[in-house]
C-alpha positions in Angstrom: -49.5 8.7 -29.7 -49.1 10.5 -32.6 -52.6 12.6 -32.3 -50.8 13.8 -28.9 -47.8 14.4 -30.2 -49.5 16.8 -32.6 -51.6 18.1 -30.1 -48.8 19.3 -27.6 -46.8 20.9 -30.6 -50.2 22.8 -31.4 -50.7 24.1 -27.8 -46.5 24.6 -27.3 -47.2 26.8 -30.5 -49.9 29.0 -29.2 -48.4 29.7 -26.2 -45.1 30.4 -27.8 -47.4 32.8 -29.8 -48.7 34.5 -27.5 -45.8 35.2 -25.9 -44.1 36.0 -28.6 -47.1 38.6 -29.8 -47.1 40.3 -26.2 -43.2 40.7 -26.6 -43.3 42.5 -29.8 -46.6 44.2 -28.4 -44.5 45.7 -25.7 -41.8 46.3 -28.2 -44.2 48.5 -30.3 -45.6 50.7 -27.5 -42.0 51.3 -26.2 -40.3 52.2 -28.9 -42.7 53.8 -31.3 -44.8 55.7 -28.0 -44.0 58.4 -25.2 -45.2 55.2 -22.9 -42.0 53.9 -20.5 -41.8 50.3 -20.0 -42.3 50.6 -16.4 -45.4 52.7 -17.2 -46.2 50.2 -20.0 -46.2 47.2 -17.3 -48.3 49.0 -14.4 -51.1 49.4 -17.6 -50.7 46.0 -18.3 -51.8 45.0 -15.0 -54.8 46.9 -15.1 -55.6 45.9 -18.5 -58.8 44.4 -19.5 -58.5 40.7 -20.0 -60.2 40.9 -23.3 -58.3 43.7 -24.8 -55.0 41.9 -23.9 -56.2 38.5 -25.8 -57.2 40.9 -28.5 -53.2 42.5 -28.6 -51.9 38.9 -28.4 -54.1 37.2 -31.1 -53.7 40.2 -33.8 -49.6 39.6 -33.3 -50.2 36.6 -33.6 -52.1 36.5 -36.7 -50.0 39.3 -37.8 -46.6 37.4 -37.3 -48.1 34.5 -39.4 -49.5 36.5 -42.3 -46.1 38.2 -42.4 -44.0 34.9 -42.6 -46.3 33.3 -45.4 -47.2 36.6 -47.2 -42.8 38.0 -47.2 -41.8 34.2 -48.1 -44.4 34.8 -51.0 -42.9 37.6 -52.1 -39.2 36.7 -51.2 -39.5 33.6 -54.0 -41.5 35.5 -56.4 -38.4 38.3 -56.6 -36.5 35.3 -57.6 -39.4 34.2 -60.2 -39.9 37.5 -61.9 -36.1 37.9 -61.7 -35.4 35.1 -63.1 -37.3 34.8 -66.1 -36.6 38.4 -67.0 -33.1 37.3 -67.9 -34.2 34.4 -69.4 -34.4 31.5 -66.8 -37.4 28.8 -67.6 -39.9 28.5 -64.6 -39.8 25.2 -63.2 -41.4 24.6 -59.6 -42.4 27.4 -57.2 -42.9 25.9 -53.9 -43.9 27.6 -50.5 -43.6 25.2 -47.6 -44.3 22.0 -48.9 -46.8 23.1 -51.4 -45.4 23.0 -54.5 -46.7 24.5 -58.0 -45.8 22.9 -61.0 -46.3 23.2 -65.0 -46.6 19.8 -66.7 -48.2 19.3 -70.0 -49.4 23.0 -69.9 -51.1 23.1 -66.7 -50.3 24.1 -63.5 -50.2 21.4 -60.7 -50.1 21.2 -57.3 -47.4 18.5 -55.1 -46.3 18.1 -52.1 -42.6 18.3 -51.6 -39.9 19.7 -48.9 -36.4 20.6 -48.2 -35.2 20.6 -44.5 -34.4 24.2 -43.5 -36.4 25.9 -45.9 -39.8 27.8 -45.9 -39.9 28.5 -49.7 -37.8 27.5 -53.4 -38.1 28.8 -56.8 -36.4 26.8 -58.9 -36.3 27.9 -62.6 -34.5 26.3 -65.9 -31.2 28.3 -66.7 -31.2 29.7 -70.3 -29.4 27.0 -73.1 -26.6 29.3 -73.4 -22.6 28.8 -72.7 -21.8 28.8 -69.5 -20.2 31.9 -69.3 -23.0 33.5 -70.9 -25.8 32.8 -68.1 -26.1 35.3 -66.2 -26.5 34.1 -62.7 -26.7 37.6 -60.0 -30.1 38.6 -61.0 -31.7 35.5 -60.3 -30.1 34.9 -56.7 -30.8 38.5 -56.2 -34.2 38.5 -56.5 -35.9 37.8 -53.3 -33.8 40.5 -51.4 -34.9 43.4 -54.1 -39.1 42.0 -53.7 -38.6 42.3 -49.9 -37.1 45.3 -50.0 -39.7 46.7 -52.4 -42.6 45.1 -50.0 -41.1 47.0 -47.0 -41.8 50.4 -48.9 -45.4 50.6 -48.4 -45.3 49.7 -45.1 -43.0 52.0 -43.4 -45.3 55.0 -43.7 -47.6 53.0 -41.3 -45.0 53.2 -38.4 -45.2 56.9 -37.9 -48.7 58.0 -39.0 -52.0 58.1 -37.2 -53.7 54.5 -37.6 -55.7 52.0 -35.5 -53.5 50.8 -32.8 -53.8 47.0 -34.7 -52.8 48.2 -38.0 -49.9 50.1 -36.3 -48.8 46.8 -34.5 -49.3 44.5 -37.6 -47.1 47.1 -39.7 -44.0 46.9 -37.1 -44.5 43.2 -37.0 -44.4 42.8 -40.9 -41.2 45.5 -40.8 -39.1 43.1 -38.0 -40.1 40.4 -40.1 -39.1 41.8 -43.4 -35.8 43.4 -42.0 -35.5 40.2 -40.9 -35.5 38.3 -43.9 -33.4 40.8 -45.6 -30.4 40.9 -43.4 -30.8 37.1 -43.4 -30.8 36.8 -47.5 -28.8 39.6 -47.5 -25.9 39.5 -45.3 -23.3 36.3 -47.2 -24.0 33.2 -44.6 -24.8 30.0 -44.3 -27.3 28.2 -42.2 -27.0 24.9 -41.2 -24.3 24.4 -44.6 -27.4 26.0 -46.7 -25.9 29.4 -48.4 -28.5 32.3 -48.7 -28.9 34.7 -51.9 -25.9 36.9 -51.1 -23.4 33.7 -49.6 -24.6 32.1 -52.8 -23.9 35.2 -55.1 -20.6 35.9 -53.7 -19.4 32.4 -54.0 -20.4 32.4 -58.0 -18.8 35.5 -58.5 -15.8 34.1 -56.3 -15.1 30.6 -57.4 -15.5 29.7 -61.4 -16.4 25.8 -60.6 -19.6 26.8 -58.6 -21.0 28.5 -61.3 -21.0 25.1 -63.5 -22.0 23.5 -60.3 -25.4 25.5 -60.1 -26.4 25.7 -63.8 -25.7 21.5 -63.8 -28.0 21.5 -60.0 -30.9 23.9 -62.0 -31.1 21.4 -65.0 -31.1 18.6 -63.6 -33.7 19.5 -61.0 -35.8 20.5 -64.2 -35.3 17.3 -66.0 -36.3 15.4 -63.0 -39.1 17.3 -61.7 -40.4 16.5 -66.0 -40.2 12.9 -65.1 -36.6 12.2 -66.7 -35.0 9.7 -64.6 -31.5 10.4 -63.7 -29.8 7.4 -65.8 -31.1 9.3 -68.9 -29.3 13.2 -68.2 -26.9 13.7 -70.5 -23.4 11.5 -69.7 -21.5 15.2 -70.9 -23.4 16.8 -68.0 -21.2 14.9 -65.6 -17.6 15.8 -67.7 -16.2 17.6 -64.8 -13.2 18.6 -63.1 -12.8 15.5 -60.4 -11.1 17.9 -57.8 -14.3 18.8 -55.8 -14.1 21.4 -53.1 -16.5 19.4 -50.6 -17.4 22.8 -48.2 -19.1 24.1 -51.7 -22.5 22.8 -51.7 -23.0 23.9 -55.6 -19.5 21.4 -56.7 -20.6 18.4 -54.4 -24.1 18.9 -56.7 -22.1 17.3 -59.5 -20.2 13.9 -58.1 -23.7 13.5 -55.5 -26.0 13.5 -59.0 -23.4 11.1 -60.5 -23.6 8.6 -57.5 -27.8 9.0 -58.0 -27.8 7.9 -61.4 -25.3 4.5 -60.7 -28.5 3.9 -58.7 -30.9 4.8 -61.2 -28.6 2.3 -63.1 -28.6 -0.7 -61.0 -24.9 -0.4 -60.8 -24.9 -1.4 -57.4 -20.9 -1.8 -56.1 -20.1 1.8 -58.3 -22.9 3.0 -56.4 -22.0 2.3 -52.9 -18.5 3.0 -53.9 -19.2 6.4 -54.8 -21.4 7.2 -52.4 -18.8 5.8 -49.4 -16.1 8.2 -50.8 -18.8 11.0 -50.6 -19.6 10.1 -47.2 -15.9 10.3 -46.3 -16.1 14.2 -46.8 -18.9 14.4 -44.2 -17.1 16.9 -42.1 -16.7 19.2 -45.1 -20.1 18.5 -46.2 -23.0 20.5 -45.7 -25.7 18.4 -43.3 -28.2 18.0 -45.5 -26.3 16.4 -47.8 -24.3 14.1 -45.5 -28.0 13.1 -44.5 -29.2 12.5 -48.2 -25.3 10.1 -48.5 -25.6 8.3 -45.4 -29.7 7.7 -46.8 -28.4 6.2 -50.0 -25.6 4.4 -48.1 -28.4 2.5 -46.1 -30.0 1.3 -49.3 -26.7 0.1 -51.7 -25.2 -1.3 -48.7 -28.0 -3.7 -48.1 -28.3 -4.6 -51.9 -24.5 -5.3 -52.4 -24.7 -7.9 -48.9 -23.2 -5.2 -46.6 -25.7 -5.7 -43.9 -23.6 -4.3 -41.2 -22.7 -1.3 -43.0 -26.8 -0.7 -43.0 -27.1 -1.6 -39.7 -24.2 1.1 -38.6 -25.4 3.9 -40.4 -29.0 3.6 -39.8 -29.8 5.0 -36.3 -33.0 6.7 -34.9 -32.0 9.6 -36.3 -32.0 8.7 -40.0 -35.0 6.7 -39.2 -36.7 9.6 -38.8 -35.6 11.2 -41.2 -36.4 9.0 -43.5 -40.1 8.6 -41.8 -40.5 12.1 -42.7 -39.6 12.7 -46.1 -41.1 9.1 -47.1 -44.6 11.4 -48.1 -42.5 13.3 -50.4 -39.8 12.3 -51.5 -40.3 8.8 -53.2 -36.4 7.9 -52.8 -37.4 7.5 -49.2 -40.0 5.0 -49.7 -37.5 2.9 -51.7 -34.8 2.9 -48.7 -38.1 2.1 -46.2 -38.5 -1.1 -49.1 -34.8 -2.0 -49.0 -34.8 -2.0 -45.1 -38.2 -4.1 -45.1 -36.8 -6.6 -47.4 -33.3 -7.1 -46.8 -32.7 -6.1 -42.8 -36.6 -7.1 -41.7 -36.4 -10.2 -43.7 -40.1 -8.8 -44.6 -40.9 -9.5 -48.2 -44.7 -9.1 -47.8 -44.2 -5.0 -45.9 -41.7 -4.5 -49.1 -44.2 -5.7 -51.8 -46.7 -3.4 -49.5 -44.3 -0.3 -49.8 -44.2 -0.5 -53.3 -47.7 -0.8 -54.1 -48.5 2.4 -52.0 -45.7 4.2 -53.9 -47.4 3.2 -57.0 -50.6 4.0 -56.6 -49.5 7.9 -55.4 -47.0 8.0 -57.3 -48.7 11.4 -59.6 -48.8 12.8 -55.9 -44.7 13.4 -56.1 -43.5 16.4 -57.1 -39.9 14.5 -58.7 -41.5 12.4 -61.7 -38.3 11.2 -62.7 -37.8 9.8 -59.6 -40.2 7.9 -58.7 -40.1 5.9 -62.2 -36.5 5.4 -61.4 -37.5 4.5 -57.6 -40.4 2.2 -58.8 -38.2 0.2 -61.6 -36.1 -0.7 -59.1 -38.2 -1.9 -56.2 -39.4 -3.6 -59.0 -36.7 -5.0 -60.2 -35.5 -5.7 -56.6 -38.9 -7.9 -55.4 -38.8 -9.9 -58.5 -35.2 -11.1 -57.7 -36.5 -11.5 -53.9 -39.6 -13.8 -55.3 -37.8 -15.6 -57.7 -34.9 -16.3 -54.9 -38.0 -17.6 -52.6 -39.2 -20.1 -55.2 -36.3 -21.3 -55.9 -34.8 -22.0 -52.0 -38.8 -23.5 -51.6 -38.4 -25.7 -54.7 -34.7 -27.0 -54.3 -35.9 -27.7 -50.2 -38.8 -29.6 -51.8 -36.1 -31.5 -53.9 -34.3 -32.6 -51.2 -36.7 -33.9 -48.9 -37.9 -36.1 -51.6 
């Protein structure tokens, strides 16, 4: 089922494609030509069959190449950016490959945010918090594709083969594209891009503290330092959290993550309930993440129908999905085997497959905190299983 699955989004793709790479075809010849669209379609009639594939393959191709190769760039404006005023590089991920320095070499995970094709995240400078500068960094991408477009635009008015002239208008929609997108303050399904998030630091003084505290503790994290061990001054905030502002709600969501990491189970759920009571305000990714974490101390503090109400199809999928890489999805899928399934053989199974890929993950500090507590978790289960098997053996003697 699933092999089809993946074979109809293939074929839906190509075709989309292709009819994508004929509408921007047309596009070219009508705008940058003498050629009339009605003149345009009466050729395309008469076209040869194998000069038409050709057209539609090289936008293809070219539409591709522009996405990966722009997305590239975009990130690596933030990169160079960034470290020339002093950021630390940290992960540099395009899809969900993700590049990573630990212990002085550069690795490669696997990791992914929905609604994103590309992160940079870098290490803010250990400076006051008035003294990071913070425009530079978010500015980044839009300045590289800007730059990228330069070369390019030459291409749309001068004598070149007819494929080079269609690949170069492709890469300029694409890139003008990107740039009004990054460019333009807005946010897209509750995620802010470069200029929404720029505007809203320069704007509002608590999301400034809200993105240096994000950027730090993504670092400390993705060097395998598990969240119960960040720094309890980190958290000293002001309680009064503006819940539309992604960047604040970074701070109180952290603090619920590391009850977690500390087996505080009812302050965990507690938190995370008060959280979830925001969800309107909240941006969906992170009601997502809440209503995740809700599953998982809901079943552990006895609140079974709490779990059972939250988790629909659509967080089970979710949680399918990310499960690969993000190891605080594997520990939910073990909390749902052992407590709602009743399944103490799948959750001893779940945990032994995070543990042997657990170098695979690109959040280090997360999986030791994820794996310490399935641990932690199945012992209880076992010892709880001997114990109901011995006192039963009791009394039927």
């Amino acid at each position: 089922m699933n092999t089809l699955k993946g074979l109809i989004k293939i074929l839906a793709g190509l075709v989309a494609g292709a009819i994508g790479g004929l509408v921007i075809s047309t596009l070219v010849i009508v705008l940058f030509t003498d050629i009339t669209f009605g003149k345009f379609i009466s050729d395309l009639a008469n076209l040869d069959i194998s000069k038409g594939i050709s057209a539609g393959l090289i936008g293809i191709g070219s539409l591709f190449a522009s996405l990966l190769s722009l997305i590239a760039i975009h990130e690596a404006g933030h990169l160079v950016c960034g470290m020339l005023t002093g950021y630390r590089f940290v992960s540099f991920r395009l899809f969900n490959l993700t590049f990573i320095r630990l212990n002085g070499k550069l690795c490669i995970k696997r990791f992914a945010v929905s609604g994103t094709g590309g992160q940079c995240l870098l290490a803010p400078p250990d400076l006051p918090i008035e003294k990071i500068p913070i425009v530079w960094y978010n500015l980044g991408g839009i300045i590289a594709n800007v730059i990228a477009l330069l070369p390019v635009l030459p291409l749309l008015w001068i004598h070149v083969h007819p494929f080079i002239h269609e690949f170069a208008v492709i890469f300029t929609i694409v890139d003008l594209f990107l740039i009004i997108t990054n460019g333009i303050p807005m946010q897209m399904g509750g995620i802010g891009n470069d200029a929404y998030n720029i505007w809203r630091l320069l704007k509002d003084k608590k999301s400034k503290p809200g993105m240096v505290f994000q950027l730090r503790c993504n670092a400390l994290i993705q060097e395998g330092v598990r969240p119960k061990d960040i720094p309890d001054e980190w958290f000293e905030a002001d309680k009064d959290t503006d819940y539309r502002n992604p960047l604040e709600v970074s701070i109180p969501l952290m603090a619920a993550t590391r009850l977690i990491d500390l087996m505080k189970w009812e302050d965990a759920h507690n938190n995370f309930e008060n959280l979830y009571s925001h969800k309107s305000e909240l941006m969906p990714l992170y009601t997502t993440e809440i209503a995740c974490e809700l599953v998982f101390t809901s079943l552990v503090t006895g609140r079974t129908n709490r779990a059972k109400e939250l988790y629909d199809t659509r967080l089970e999928r979710y949680i399918e999905t990310y499960r690969k890489v993000m190891s605080s999805k594997e520990r939910i899928s073990f909390a749902i085997s052992l407590y709602l399934d009743n399944d103490i053989n799948k959750a001893r199974t779940i945990y032994n497959t995070l543990l042997k890929r657990r170098n695979g993950y690109l959040l280090q500090g997360e999986v030791k905190s994820d794996l310490a507590i399935m641990e932690s978790l199945l012992r209880k289960a076992e010892n709880d299983t001997t114990e109901t098997m011995l006192f039963g053996e009791i009394e039927h003697r």
